[in-house]
N, C-alpha and C positions, 0 to 999 in steps of 0.2 A: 504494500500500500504506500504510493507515494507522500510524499508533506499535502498537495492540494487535495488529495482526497480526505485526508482524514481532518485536515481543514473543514471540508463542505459537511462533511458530518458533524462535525464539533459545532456547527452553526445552526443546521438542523434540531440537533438536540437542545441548544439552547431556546430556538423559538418556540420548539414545542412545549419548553416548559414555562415561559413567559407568557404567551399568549394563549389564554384560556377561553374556552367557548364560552359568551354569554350566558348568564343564569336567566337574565330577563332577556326577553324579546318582544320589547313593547311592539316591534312595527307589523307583528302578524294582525296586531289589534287597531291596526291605521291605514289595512289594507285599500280597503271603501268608506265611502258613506254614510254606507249603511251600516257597515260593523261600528264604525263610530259612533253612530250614534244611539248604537244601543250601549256601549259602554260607557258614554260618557260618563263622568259624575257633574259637572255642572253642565247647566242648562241655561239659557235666557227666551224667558217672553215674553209676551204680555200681561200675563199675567204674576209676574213677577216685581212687576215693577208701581212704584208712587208716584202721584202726581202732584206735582208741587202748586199750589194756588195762592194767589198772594190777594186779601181781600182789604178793602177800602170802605169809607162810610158814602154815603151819597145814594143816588138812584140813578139807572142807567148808566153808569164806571165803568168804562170798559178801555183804559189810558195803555196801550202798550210800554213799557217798560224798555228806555234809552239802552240801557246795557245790555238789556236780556230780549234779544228782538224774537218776536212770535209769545212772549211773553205778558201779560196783561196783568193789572192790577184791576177788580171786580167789588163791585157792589153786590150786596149781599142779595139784592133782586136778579142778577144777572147769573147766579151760578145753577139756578135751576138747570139753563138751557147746558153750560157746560157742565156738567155733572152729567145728564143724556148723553152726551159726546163723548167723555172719558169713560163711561159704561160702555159703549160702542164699540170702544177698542178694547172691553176684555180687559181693562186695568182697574182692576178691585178696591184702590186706596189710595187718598188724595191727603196729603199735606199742606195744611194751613197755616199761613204767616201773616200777620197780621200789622194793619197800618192806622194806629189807631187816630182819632180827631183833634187829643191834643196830648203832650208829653209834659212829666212831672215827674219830682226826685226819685220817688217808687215807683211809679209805672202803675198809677192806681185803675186805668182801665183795665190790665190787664189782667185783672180776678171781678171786674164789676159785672153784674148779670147781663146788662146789655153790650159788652165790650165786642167788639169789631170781629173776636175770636167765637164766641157764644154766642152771636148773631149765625155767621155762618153755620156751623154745626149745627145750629136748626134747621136752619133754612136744608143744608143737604140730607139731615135726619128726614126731613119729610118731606124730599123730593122724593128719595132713594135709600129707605133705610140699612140696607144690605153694602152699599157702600161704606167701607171703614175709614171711621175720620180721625184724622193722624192730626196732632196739634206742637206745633211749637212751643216750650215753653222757656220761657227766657225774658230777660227786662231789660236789654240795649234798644228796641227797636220802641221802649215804652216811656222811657227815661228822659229827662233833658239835656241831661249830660254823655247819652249813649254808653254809659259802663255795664256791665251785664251785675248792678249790685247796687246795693245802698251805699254812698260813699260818706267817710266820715270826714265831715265838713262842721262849721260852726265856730276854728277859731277854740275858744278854750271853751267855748259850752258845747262842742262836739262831743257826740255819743261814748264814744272812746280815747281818754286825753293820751292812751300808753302807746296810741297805734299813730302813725304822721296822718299830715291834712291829707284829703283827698285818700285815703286807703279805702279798698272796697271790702264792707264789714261781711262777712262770710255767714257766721248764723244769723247775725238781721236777715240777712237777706237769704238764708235758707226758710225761714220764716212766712216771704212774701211768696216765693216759691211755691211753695206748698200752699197757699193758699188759690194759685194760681192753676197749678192743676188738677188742685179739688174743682175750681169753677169750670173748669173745662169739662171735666170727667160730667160733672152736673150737667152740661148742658149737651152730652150725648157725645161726646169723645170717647175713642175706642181706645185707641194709645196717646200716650203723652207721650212725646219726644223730648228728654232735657237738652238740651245745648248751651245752657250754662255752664261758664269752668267757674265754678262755685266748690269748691269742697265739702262732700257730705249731701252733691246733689243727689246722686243716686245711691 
């Protein structure tokens, strides 16, 4: 046996023992389609999905939205016809954001029974009751100050002298919270969504 032969074998036996047949072989499972799609594990479609709804006070609202084009800001008489529409398409649950009439330290619309949020959720409760009404709950969009909290303001007769000006008070404002989507839950909200970075929101 010359040097180059026993070379090529000395080469052979090393890939054989480097390279080892696959244990998995995903791609028999990627062959079609059709296999794919019975194996997938996620899915997307329409009925998977929320629909976001941004609602307003007035009559007749119906103001598209500069940023968010195809997007509309709606009075609460307006969302009958779109709530038909989003059933249409087989999408089961709409999320409501709400723009209330006027803004205040706490956000005191945002737990009042007739607030901007408790309006609509009736109105959709009793278009479409089988519709799941998904609510925002949070106090930037309610606030004058736009902070998602009660902020401790007032100088030395603020609420908390130990905390600086302007801090946003955490259980004050888990307080307002909660009272916020009790009045949702009341007025026919399926889920509350928090979106407050509030600690101790959920």
């Amino acid at each position: 046996m010359n040097f180059q032969t026993q070379t090529t074998k000395n080469q052979k036996q090393k890939i054989g023992q480097t390279a080892h047949f696959p244990n998995i072989r995903p791609r028999r499972l990627r062959i079609s389609p059709q296999i794919r799609a019975m194996v997938r594990e996620t899915n997307l479609a329409p009925n998977n999905l929320i629909y976001p709804l941004f609602v307003t006070h007035g009559r007749g609202v119906k103001t598209e939205i500069s940023s968010m084009p195809g997007v509309y800001n709606l009075s609460p008489d307006m969302l009958a016809e779109e709530i038909h529409s989003v059933a249409e398409l087989r999408i089961p649950a709409v999320l409501l954001f709400g723009i209330p009439a006027e803004k205040d330290p706490i956000g005191l619309e945002n737990f009042a029974d007739n607030g901007i949020i408790q309006q609509a959720t009736r109105v959709i409760k009793e278009t479409l009751p089988e519709m799941v009404v998904i609510t925002d709950v949070c106090l930037c969009e309610y606030t004058d100050h736009g902070h998602c909290g009660i902020l401790n303001v007032g100088g030395q007769n603020r609420p908390n002298l130990h905390l600086p000006e302007g801090y946003v008070l955490n259980d004050e404002t888990l307080e307002i919270l909660a009272k916020v989507a009790i009045s949702h839950a009341k007025a026919g909200a399926d889920i509350v969504a928090p979106s407050g970075m509030i600690d101790g929101m959920v």
